[in-house]
C-alpha positions in Angstrom: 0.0 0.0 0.0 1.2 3.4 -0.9 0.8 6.7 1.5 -2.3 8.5 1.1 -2.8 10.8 -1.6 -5.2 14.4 -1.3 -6.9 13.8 -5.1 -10.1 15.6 -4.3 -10.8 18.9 -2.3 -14.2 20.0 -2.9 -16.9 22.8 -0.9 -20.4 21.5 -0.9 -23.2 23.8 -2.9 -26.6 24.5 -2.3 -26.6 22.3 -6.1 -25.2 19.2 -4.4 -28.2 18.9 -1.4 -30.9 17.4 -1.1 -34.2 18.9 1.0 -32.7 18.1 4.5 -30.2 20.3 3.5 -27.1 17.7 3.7 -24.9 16.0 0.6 -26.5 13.7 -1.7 -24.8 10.3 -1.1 -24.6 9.8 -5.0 -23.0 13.1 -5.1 -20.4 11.7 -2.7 -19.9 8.3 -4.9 -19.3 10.2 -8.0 -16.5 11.9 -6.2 -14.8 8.7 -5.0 -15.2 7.6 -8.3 -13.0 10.4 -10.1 -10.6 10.6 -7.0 -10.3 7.0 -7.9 -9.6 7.3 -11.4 -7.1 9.9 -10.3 -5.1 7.7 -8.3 -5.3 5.2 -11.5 -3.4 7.9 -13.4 -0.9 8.5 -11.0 0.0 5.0 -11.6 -0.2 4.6 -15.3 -1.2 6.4 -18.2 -4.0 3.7 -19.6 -7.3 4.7 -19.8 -9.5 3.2 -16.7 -13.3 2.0 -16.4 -14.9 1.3 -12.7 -15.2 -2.4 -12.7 -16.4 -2.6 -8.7 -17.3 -0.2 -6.1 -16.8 -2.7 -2.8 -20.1 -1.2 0.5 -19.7 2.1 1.1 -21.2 3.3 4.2 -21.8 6.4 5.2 -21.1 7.5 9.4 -21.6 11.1 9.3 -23.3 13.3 7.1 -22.0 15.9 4.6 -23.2 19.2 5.0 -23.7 22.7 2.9 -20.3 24.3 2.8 -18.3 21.7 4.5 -14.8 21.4 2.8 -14.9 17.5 1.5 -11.2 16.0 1.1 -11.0 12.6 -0.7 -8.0 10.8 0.3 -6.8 7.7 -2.3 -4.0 5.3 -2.0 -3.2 1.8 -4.3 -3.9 -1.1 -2.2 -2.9 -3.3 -5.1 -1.7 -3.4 -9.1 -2.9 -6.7 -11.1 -2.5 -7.7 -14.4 -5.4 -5.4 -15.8 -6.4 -3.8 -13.0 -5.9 -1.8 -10.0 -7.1 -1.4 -6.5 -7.6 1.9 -4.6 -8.8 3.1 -1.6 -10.5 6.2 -0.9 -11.4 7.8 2.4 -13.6 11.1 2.5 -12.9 13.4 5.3 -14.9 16.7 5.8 -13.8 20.1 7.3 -16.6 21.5 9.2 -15.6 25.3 9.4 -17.3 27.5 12.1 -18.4 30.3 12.9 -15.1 31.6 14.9 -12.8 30.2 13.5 -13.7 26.5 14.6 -12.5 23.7 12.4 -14.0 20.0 13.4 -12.5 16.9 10.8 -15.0 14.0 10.4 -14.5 11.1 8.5 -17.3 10.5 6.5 -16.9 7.4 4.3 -14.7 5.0 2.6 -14.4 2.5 -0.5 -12.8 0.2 -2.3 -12.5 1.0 -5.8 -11.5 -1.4 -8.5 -10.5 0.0 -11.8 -9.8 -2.1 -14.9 -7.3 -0.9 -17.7 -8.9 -0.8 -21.3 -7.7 -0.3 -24.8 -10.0 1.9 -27.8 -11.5 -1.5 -28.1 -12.9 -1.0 -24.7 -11.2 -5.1 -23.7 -8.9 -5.3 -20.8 -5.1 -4.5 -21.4 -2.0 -4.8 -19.0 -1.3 -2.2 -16.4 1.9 -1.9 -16.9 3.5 -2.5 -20.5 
């Protein structure tokens, strides 16, 4: 495993809630996804698909305006694929100067390396 990257740092929008006023959790997903994908390129140059997207559960909620940080590191390189992991943290900034980190989420992200013809091809060549 590799030290953990910061791919991602993101403020919430009123565009991103839902009517409770916290983060969409597919909003969230999306973002693990391309955080993801990011670490994928920091590895190789291929071009990656999502293959699997291992439980993601969520223990806190994201709010409006929280700073969302998307941590990734390789947990392992295969033949055609590779592993990451990706932890969300959130900044809650307050009014005085308060700062609170919460970790939100994480996931296991399997990416697969893919040629024009869209088949798997080696990571590493």
């Amino acid at each position: 495993m590799t030290e953990r990257f910061p791919a991602i740092r993101v403020t919430m929008l009123p565009r991103d809630t839902n009517a409770h006023g916290t983060i969409f959790g597919g909003v969230i997903l999306s973002y693990i996804d391309l955080a993801g994908g990011i670490e994928c390129r920091r590895r190789s140059p291929k071009k990656f698909v999502t293959k699997a997207m291992h439980e993601v559960v969520f223990v806190a909620p994201v709010h409006l305006g929280d700073l969302v940080t998307f941590y990734t590191r390789t947990i392992r390189i295969g033949h055609t694929s590779i592993t990451v992991g990706v932890e969300v943290e959130v900044e809650r900034l307050g009014l005085g100067g308060t700062k609170e980190i919460v970790r939100v989420t994480e996931a296991e992200v399997i990416y697969v390396a893919v040629g024009d013809d869209g088949k798997p091809i080696p990571v590493q060549s």
